[in-house]
N, C-alpha and C positions, 0 to 999 in steps of 0.2 A: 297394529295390523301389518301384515306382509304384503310387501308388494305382489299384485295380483296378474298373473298372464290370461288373461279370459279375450277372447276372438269375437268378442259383442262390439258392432259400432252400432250406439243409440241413432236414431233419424228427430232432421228437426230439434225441437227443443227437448227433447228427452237426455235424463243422465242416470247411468247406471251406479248406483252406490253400494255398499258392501257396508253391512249394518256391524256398530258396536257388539262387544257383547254384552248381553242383559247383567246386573249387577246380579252374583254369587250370595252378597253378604251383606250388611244392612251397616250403618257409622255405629252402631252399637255391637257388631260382631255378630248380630245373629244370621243362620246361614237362611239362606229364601230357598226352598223348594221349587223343582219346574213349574207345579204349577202354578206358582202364584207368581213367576217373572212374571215382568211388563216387558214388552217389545220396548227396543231400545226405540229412541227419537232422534240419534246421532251415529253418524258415519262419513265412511270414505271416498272421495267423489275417484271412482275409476274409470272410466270412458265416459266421455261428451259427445252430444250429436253437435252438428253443421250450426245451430240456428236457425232462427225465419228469417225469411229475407230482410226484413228490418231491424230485426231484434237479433242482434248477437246474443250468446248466453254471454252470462256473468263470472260464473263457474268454472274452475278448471280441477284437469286431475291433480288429485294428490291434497286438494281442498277439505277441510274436514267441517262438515255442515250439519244444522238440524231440519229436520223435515216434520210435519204432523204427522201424528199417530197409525192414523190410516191412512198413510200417504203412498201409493206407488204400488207396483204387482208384485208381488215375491215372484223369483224365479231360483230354479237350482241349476248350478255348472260348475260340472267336474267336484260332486255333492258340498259345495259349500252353497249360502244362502246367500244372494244377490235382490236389489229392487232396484226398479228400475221405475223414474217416474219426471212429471213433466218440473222442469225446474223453477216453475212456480210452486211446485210444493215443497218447496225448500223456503225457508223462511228464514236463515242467516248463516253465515259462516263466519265459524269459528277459529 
């Protein structure tokens, strides 16, 4: 993934990731059609908010982490695909 210029500062514990791309092609070479991708579960931590006042995040840019399935809000900017969500729904980095 490219380094990303996006004008997004998450607030609080929110971090903006910029998702993998969905696997093309299956360990046996067969190609997966759109519709049958799965949303990726792994991506690129690009902007961090501040924290809670107790709780630092964990998290930094440039971090590459998995989140759950339904985890975070899609958002588009500058038409590529962003989520943006609370860094508890991140569940490790990679």
């Amino acid at each position: 993934m490219a380094k990303a210029n996006v004008n997004i500062k998450p607030l609080a514990d929110r971090v903006l990731v910029e998702a993998a791309q969905a696997e093309t092609k299956t360990a046996g070479g067969i190609i997966i059609p759109d519709t049958a991708k799965e949303k990726p579960q792994k991506g690129k931590v690009i902007a961090v908010g501040t924290g809670k006042k107790d709780e630092p995040l964990t998290v930094k840019v440039g971090d590459t982490v998995l989140y759950g399935k339904y985890s975070g809000t899609e958002l588009m900017i500058d038409g590529k695909e962003y989520l943006i969500m609370k860094e508890s729904d991140i569940y490790a980095i990679v």
